[in-house]
matplotlib code that plots the C-alpha trace (Angstrom):
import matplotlib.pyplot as plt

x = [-86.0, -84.7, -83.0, -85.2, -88.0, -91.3, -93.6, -95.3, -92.6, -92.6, -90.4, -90.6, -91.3, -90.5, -91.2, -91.0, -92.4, -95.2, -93.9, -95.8, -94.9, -95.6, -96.5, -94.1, -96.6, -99.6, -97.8, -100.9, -99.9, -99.8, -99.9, -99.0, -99.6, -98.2, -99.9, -101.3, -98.7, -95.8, -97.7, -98.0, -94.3, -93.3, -95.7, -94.6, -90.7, -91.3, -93.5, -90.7, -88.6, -90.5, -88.1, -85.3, -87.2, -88.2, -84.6, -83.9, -86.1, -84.8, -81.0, -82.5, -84.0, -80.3, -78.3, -76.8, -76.0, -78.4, -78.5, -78.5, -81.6, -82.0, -84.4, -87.4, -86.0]
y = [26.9, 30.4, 32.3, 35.2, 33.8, 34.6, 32.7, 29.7, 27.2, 26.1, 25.0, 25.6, 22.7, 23.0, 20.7, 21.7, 24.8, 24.1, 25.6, 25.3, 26.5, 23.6, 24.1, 21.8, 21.2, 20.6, 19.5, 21.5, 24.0, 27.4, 28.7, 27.1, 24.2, 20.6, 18.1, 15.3, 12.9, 14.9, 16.5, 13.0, 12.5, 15.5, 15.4, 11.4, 12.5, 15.9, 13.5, 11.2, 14.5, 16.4, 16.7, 17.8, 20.4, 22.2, 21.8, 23.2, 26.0, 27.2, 27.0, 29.7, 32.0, 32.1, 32.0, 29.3, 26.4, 24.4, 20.3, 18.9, 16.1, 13.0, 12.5, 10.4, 6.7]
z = [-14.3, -14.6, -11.7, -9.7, -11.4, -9.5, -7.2, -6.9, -7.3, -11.0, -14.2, -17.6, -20.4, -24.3, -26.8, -30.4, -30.6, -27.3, -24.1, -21.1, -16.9, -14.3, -10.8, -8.9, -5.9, -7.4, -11.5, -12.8, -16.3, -14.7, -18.7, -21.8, -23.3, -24.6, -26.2, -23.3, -24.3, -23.9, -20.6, -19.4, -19.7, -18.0, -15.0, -14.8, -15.0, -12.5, -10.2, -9.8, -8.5, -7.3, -4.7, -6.3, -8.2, -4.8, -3.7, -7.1, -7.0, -3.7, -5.2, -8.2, -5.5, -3.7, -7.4, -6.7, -9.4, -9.9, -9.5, -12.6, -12.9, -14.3, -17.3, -17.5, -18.3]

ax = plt.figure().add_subplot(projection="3d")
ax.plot(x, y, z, "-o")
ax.set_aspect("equal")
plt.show()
């Protein structure tokens, strides 16, 4: 998540040299792309907090620091 970034709610994914931007609300890639088994990891882990990624997102918008998350276990 990077602060002042713009509208709809999202976060950014890397893996290797694959990068894609997830919609929180709807976990749908906005652009990008990762292969489907590391998309299925991330839209399982940012499922599970969706959340805290909102809550998240509204602590970039105000630059305030942001709540650390836990990974997908």
């Amino acid at each position: 998540m990077y602060y002042n970034d713009h509208p709809p709610p999202h976060f950014h994914a890397r893996y290797a040299e694959l990068k894609a931007i997830i919609d929180i609300e709807s976990l749908t890639v906005l652009y990008g792309e990762l292969t489907p088994r590391v998309l299925g990891l991330v839209v399982e882990w940012a499922a599970l907090h969706k959340a805290e990624l909102l809550a998240d997102w509204e602590l970039a918008r105000k630059q305030e620091p942001l709540v650390r998350i836990a990974p997908l276990e």
